[in-house]
Backbone bond lengths (Angstrom), bond angles and torsions (degrees), N, CA, C in turn:
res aa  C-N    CA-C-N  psi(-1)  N-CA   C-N-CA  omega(-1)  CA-C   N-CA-C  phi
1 X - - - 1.465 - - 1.526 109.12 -
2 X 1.167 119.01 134.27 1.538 125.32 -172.00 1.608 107.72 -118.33
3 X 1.284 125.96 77.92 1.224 138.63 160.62 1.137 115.27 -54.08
4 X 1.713 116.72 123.97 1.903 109.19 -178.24 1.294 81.08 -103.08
5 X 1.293 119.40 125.82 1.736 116.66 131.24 1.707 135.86 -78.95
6 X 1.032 96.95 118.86 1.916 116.17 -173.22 1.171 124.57 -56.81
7 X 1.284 123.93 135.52 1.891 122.26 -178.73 1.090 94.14 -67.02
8 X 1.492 133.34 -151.84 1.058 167.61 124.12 1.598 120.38 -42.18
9 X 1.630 98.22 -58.77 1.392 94.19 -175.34 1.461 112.44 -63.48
10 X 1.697 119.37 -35.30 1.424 137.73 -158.89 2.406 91.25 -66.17
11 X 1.120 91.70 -47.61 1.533 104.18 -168.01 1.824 98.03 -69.24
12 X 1.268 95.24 -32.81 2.187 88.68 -179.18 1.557 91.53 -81.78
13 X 1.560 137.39 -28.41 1.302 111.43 175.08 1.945 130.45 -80.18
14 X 1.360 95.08 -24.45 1.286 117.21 160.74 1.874 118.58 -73.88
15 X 1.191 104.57 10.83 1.683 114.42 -172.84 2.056 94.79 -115.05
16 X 1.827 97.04 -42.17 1.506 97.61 169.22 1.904 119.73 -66.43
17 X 1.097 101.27 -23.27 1.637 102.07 -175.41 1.689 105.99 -89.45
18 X 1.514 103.20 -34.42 1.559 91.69 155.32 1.367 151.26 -72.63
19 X 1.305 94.69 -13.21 1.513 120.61 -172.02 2.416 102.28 -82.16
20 X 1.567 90.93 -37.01 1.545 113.64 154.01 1.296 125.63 -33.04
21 X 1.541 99.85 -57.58 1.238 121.05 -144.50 1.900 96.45 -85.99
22 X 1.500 98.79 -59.64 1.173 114.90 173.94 2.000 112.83 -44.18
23 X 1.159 118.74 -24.30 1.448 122.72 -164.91 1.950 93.32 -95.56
24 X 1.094 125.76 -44.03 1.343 139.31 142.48 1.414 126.64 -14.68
25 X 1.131 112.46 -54.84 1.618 118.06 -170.60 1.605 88.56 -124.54
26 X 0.819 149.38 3.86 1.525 137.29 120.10 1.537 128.44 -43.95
27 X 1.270 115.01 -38.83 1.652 135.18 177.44 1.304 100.95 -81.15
28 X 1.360 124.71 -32.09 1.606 127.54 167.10 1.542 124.48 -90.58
29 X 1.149 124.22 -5.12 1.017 128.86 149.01 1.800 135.02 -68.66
30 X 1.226 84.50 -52.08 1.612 101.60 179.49 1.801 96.56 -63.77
31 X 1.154 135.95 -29.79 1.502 136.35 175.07 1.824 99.60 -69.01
32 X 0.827 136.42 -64.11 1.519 128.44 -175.44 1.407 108.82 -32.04
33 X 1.431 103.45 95.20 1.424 116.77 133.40 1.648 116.62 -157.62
34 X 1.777 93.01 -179.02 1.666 98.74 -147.09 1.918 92.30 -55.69
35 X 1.533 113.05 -176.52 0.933 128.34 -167.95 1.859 125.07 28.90
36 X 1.558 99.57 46.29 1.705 132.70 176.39 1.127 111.09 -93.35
37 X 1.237 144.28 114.99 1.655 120.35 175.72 1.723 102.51 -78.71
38 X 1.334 114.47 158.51 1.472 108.46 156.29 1.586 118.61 -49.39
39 X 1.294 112.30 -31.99 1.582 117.67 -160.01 2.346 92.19 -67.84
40 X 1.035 113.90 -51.69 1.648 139.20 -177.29 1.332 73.38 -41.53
41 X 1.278 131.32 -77.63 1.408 132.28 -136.12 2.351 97.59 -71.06
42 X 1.390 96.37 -60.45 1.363 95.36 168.30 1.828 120.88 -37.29
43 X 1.345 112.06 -41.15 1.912 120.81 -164.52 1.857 84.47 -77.13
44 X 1.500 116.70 -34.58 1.467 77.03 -179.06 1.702 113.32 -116.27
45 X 1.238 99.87 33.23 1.616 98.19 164.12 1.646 108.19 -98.91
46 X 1.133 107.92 -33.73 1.642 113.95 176.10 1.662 99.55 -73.02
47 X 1.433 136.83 -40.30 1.139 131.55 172.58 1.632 109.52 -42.01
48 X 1.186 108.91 -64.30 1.819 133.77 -165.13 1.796 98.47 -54.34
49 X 1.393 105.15 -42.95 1.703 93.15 -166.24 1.470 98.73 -90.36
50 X 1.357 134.38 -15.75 1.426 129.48 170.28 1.692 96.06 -62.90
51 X 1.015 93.32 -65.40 2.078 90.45 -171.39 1.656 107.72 -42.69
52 X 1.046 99.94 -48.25 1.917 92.29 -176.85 1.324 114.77 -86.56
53 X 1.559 123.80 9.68 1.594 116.70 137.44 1.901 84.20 96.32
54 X 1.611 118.41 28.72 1.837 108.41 175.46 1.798 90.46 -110.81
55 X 1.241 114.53 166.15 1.525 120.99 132.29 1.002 136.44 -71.82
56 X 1.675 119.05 142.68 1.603 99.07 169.26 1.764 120.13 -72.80
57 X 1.373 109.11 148.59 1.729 100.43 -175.10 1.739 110.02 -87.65
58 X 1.488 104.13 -25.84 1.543 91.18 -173.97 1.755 125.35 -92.04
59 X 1.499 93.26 -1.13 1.594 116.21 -163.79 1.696 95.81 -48.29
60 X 1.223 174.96 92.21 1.541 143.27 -170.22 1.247 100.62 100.94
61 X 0.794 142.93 -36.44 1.540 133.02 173.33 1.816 126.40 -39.60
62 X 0.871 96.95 109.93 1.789 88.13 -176.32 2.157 100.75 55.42
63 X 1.286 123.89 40.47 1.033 137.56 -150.63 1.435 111.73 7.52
64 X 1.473 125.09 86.14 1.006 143.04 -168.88 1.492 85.60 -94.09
65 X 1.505 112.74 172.42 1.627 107.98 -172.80 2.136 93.30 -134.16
66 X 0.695 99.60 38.42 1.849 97.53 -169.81 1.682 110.85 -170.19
67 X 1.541 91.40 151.65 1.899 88.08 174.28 1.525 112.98 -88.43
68 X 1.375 108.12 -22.64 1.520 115.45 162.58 1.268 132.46 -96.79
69 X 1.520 117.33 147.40 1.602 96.50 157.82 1.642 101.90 -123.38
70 X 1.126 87.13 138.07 1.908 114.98 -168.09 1.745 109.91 -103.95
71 X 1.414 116.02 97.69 1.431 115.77 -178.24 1.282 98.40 -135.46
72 X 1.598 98.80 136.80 1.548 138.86 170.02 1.303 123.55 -88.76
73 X 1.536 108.05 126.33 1.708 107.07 159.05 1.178 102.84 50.36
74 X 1.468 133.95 -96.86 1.727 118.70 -148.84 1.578 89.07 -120.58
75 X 1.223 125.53 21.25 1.159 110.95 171.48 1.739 94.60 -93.95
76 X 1.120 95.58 145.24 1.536 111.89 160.72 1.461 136.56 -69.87
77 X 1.757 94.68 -70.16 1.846 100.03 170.79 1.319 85.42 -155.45
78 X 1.648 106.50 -171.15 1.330 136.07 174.57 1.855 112.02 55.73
79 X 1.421 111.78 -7.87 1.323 103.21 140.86 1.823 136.34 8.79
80 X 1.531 131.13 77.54 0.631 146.13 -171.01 1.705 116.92 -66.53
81 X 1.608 122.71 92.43 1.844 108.70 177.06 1.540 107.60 -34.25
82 X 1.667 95.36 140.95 1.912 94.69 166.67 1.498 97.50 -152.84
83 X 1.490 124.18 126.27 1.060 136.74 168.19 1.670 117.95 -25.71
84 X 1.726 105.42 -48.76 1.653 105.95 179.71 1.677 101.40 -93.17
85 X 1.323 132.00 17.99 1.256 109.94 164.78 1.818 114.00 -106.26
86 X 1.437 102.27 122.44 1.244 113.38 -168.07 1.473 114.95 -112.24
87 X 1.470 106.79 134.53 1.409 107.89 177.00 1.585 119.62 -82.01
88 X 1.361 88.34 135.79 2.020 102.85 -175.64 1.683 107.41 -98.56
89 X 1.442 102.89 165.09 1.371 103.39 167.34 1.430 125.51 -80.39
90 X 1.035 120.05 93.62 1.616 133.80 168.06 1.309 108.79 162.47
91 X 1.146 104.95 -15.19 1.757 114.06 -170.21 1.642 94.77 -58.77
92 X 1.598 98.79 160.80 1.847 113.63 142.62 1.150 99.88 -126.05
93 X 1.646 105.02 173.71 1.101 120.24 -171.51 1.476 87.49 -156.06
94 X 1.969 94.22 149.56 1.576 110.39 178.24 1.615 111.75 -118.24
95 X 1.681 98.01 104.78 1.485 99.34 -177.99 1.778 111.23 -90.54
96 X 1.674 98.14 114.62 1.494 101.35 -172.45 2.017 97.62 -102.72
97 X 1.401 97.14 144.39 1.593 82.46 -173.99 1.770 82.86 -141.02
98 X 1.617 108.61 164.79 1.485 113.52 170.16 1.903 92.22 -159.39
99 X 1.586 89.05 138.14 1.650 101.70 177.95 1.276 116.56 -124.49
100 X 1.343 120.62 157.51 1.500 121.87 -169.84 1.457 93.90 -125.25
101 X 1.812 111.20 126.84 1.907 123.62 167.83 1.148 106.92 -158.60
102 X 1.747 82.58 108.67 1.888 99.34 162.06 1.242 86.81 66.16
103 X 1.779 130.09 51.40 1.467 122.73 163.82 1.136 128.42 82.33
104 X 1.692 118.72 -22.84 0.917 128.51 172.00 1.336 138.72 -98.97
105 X 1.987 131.54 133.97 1.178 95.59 -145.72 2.100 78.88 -118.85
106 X 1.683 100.04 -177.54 1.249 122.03 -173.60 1.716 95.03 -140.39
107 X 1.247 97.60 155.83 1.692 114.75 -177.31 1.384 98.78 -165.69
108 X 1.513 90.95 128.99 1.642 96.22 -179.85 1.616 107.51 -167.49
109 X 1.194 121.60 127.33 1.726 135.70 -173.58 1.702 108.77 -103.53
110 X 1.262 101.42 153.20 1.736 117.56 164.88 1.487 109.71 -159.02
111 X 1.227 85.99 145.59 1.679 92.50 178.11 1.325 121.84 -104.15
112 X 1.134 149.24 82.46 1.283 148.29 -165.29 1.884 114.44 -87.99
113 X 1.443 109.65 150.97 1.008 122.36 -161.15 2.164 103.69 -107.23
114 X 1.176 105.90 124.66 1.792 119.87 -172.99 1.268 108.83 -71.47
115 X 1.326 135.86 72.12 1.810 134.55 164.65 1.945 68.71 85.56
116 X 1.413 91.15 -169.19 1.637 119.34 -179.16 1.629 108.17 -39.20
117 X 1.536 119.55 137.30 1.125 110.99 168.47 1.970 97.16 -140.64
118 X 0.903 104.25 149.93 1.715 130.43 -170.39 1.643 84.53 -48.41
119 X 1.426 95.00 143.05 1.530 112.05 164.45 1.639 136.17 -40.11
120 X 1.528 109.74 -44.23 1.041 148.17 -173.15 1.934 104.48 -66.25
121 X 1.781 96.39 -58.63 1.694 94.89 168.38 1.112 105.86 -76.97
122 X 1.265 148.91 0.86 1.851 138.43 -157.58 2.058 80.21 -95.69
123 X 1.436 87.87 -56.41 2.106 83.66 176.99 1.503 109.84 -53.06
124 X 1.357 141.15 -49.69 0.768 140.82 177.35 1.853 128.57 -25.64
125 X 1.774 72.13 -67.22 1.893 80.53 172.28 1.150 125.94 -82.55
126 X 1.675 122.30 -21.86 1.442 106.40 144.71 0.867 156.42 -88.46
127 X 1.794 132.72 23.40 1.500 163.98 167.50 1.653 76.91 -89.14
128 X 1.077 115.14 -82.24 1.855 96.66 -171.22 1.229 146.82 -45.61
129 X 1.826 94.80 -24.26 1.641 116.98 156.10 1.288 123.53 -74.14
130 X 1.331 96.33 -25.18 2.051 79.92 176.96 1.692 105.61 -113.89
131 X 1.686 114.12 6.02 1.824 106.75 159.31 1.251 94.08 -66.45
132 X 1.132 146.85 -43.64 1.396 138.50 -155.11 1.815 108.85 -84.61
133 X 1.259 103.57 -25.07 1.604 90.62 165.55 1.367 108.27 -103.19
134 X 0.901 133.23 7.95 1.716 139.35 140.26 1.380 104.22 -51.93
135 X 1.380 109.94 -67.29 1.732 103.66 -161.24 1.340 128.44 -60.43
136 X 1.728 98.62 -27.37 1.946 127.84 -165.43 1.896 79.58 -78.21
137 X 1.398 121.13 -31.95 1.811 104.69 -161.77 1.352 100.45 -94.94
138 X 1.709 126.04 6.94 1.475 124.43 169.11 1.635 100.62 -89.03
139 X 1.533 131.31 -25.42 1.158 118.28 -166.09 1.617 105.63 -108.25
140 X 1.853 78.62 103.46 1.279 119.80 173.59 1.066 117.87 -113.21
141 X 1.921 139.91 123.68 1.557 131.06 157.32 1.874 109.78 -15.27
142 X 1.148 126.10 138.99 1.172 114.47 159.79 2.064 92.68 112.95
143 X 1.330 112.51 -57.51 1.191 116.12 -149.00 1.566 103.48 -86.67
144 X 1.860 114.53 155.00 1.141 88.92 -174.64 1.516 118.06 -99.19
145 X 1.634 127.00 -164.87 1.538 125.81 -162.27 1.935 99.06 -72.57
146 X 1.186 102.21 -21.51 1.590 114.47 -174.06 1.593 107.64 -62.43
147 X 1.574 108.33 -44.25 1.306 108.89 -166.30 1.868 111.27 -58.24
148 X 1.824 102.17 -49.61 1.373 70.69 156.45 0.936 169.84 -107.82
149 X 1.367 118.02 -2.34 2.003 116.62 148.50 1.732 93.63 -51.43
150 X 0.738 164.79 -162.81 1.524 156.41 -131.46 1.608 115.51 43.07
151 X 1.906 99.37 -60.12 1.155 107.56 -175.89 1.449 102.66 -76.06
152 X 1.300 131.65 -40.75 1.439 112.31 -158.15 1.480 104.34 -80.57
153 X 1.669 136.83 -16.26 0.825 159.02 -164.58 1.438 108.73 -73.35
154 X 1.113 107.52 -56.69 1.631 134.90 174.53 1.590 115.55 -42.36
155 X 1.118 93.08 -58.29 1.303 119.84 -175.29 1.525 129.00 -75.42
156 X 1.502 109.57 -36.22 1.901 114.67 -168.90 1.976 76.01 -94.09
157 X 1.264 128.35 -29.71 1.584 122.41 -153.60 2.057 87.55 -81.69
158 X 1.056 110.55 -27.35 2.010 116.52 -174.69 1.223 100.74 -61.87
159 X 1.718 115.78 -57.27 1.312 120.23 176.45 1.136 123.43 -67.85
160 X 1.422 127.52 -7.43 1.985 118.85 172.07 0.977 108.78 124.65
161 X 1.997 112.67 -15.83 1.945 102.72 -156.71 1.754 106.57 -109.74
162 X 0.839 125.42 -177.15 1.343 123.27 -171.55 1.677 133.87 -115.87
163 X 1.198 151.64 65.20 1.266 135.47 173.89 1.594 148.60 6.68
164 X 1.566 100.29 88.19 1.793 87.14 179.57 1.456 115.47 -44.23
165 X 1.638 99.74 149.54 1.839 94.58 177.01 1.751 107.46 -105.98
166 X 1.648 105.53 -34.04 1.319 116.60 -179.59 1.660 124.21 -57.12
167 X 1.290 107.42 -15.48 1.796 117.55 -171.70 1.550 100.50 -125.41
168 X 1.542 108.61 121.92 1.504 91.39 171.87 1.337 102.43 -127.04
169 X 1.442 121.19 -152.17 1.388 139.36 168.64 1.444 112.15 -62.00
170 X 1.413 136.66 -157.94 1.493 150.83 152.11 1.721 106.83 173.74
171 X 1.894 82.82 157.32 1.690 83.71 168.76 1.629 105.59 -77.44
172 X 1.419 103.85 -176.97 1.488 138.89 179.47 1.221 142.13 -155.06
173 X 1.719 134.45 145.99 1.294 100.57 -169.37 1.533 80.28 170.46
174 X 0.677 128.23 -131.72 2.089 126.51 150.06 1.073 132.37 -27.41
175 X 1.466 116.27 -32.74 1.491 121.79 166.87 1.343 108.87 -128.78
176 X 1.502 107.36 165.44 1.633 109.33 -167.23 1.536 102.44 -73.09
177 X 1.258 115.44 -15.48 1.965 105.73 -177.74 1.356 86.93 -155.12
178 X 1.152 116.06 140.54 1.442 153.82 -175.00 1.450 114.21 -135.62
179 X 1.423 137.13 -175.81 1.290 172.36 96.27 1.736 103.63 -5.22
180 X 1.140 118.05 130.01 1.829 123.73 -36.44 1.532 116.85 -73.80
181 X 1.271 96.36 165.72 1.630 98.19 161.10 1.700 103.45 -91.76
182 X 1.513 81.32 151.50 1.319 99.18 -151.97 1.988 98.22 -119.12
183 X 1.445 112.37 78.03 1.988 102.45 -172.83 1.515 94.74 -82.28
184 X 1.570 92.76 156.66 1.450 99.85 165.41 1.800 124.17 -122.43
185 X 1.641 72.91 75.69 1.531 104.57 149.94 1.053 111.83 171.49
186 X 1.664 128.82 -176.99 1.543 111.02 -137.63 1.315 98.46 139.86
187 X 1.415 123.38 172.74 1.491 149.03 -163.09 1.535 100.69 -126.41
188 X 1.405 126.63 137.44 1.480 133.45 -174.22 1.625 99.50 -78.46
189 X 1.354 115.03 161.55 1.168 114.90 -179.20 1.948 118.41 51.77
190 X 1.032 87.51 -13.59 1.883 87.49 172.50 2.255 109.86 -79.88
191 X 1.064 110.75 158.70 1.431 94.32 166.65 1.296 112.08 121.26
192 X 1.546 156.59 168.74 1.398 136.68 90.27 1.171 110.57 41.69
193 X 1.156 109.17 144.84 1.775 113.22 165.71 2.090 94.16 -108.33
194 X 0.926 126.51 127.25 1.371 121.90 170.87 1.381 128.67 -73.46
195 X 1.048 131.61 130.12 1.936 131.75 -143.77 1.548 98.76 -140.89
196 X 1.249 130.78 115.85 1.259 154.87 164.06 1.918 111.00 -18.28
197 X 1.073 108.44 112.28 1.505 112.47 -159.38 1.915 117.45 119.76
198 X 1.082 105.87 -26.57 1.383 115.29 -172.26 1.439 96.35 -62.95
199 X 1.569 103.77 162.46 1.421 102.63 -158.29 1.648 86.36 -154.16
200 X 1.023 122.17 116.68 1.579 124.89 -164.75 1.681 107.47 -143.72
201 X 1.730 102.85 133.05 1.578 115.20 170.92 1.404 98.07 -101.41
202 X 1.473 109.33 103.18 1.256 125.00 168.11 1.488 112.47 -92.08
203 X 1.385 103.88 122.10 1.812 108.45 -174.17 1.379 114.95 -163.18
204 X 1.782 103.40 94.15 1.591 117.09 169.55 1.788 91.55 -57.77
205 X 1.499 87.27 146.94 1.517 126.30 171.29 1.790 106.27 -128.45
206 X 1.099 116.36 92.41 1.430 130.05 -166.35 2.217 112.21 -98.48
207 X 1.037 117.27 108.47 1.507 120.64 156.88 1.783 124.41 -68.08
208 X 1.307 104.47 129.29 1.411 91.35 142.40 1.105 124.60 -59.02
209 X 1.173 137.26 -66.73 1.609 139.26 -178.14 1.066 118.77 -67.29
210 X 1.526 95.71 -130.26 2.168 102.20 -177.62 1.687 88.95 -93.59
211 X 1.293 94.77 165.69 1.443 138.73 -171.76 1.384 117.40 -66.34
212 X 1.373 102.39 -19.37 1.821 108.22 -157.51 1.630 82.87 -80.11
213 X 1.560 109.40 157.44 1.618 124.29 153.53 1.792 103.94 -156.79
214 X 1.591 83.95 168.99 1.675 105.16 -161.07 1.704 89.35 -124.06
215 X 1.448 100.66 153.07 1.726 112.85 161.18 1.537 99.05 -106.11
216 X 1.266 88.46 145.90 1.774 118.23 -169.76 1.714 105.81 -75.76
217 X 1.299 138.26 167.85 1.439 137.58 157.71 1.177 112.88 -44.83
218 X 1.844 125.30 -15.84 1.544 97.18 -173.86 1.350 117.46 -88.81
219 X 1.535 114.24 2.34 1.163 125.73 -178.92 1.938 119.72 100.72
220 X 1.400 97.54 1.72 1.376 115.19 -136.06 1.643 98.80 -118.50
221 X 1.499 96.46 -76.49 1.524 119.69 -151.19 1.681 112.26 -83.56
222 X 1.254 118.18 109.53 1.465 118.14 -162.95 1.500 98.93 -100.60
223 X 1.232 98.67 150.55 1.553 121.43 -166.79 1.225 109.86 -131.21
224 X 1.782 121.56 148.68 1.030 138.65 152.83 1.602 118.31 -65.75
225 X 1.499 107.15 119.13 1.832 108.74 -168.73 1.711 99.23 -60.30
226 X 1.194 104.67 -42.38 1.323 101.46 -166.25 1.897 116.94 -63.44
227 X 1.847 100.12 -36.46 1.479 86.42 167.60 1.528 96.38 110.38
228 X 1.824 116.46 1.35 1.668 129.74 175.32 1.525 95.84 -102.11
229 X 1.497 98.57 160.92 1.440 118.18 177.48 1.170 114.72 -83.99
230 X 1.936 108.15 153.74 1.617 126.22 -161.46 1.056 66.45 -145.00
231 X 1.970 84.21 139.27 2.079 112.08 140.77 1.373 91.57 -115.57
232 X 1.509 84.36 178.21 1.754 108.50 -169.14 1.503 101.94 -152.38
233 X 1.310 116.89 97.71 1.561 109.47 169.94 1.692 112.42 -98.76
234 X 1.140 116.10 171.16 1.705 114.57 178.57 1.542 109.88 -145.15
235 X 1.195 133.11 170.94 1.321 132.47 179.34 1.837 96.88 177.20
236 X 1.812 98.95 125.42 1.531 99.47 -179.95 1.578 108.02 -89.42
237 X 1.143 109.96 132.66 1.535 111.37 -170.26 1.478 113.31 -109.54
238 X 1.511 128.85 148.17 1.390 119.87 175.91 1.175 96.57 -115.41
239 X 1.761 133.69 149.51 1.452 150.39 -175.81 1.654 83.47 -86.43
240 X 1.245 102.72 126.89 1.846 90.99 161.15 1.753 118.62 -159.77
241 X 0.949 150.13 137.70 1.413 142.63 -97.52 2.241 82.02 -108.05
242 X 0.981 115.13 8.95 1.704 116.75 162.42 1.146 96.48 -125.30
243 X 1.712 135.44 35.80 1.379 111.11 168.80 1.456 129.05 104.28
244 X 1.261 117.73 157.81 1.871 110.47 -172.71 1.245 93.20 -72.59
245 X 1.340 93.71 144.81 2.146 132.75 158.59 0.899 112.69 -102.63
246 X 1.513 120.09 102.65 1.703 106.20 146.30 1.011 129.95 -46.11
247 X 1.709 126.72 137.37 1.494 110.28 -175.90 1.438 85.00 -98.14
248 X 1.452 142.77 -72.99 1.151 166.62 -144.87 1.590 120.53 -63.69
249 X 1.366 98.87 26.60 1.864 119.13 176.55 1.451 98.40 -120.81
């Protein structure tokens, strides 16, 4: 395993592509509502990162065909934009975005909720919003890669809901996934020891139901077997000797 640890300067330029990234899926957020296609939501996330002078990171990737991936309800991730897929009222949707500046890349997810959504998903997405600031407050110098899937683990499993196992975290830095992978869940103190410079896309992928999921025919779009709703939040984090940084705010 080839772990890069990051200067300073490398982590303030990877803080500008997040800072990108974050202004990006802000402009795509504020677009979610019902009768939206995914495709609407894609024209102005690729709009937003041309204007602020980033690349998109996933556009070509493993020939991915989009700068977003846009997943609903029982989709998990990798969610493909499509002109005829339209957002309804109750739906969520998981806006995953990744940007490229000056080499450096950012990755970062949210799950947003379509006009009113049932009580049941409103818990949903916030047990998944705050495993993920559970996990970002385990990665500490000193601590190991276990502690945090531990924390997010701990936490979505207290509340009832369940952990994808197939999709995890990864580092970042030059390339969109690096060393280590990063699952969220795990045993504390098991893992990596985490070392100041590390630069990690930490991102619970949370079920209502069971845990298991399937990829769809497009090769792409991952699903809940059972056919219940997943969020997926993300946040790129730097290890740094006062503690995790968000890069991606």
């Amino acid at each position: 395993m080839a772990i890069v640890c990051k200067s300073a300067g490398e982590i303030e330029k990877m803080r500008r592509s997040g800072r990108i990234l974050r202004q990006v899926l802000d402009v795509v957020t504020a677009a979610v509502a019902p009768g939206v296609s995914t495709m609407d939501l894609e024209h102005a996330a690729e709009k937003k990162i041309r204007e602020l002078g980033a690349k998109p990171a996933f556009k070509g990737y493993y020939d991915y065909p989009c700068v977003l991936c846009t997943s609903i309800n029982q989709e998990v991730v990798h969610g493909i934009p499509s002109a005829k897929r339209k957002l309804n009222e109750g739906d969520i949707v998981s806006v995953d975005c990744g940007v490229v500046l000056e080499g450096y890349y950012s990755d970062s997810a949210v799950t947003v909720p379509v006009g009113t959504i049932s009580e049941e998903t409103q818990k949903l997405l916030d047990v998944t919003r705050e495993s993920l600031v559970r996990g970002i407050a385990a990665a500490q110098p000193g601590n190991r890669l276990g502690d945090i899937g531990a924390a997010v683990q701990e936490y979505v499993e207290a509340a009832g809901f369940s952990v994808v196992r197939e999709f995890v975290g990864h580092g970042i830095g030059t390339k969109l996934h690096e060393d280590p992978q990063v699952p969220n869940y795990g045993q504390r103190e098991q893992g990596i020891k985490l070392r100041e410079g590390m630069v990690l896309a930490i991102e619970p992928m949370v079920n209502l139901g069971g845990p298991a999921v399937r990829v769809l025919e497009d090769k792409w779009t991952a699903v809940t077997e059972d056919g219940r709703a997943s969020a997926h939040f993300e946040h790129c984090v730097a290890v740094t000797k006062d503690g995790p940084v968000i890069l991606t705010v």
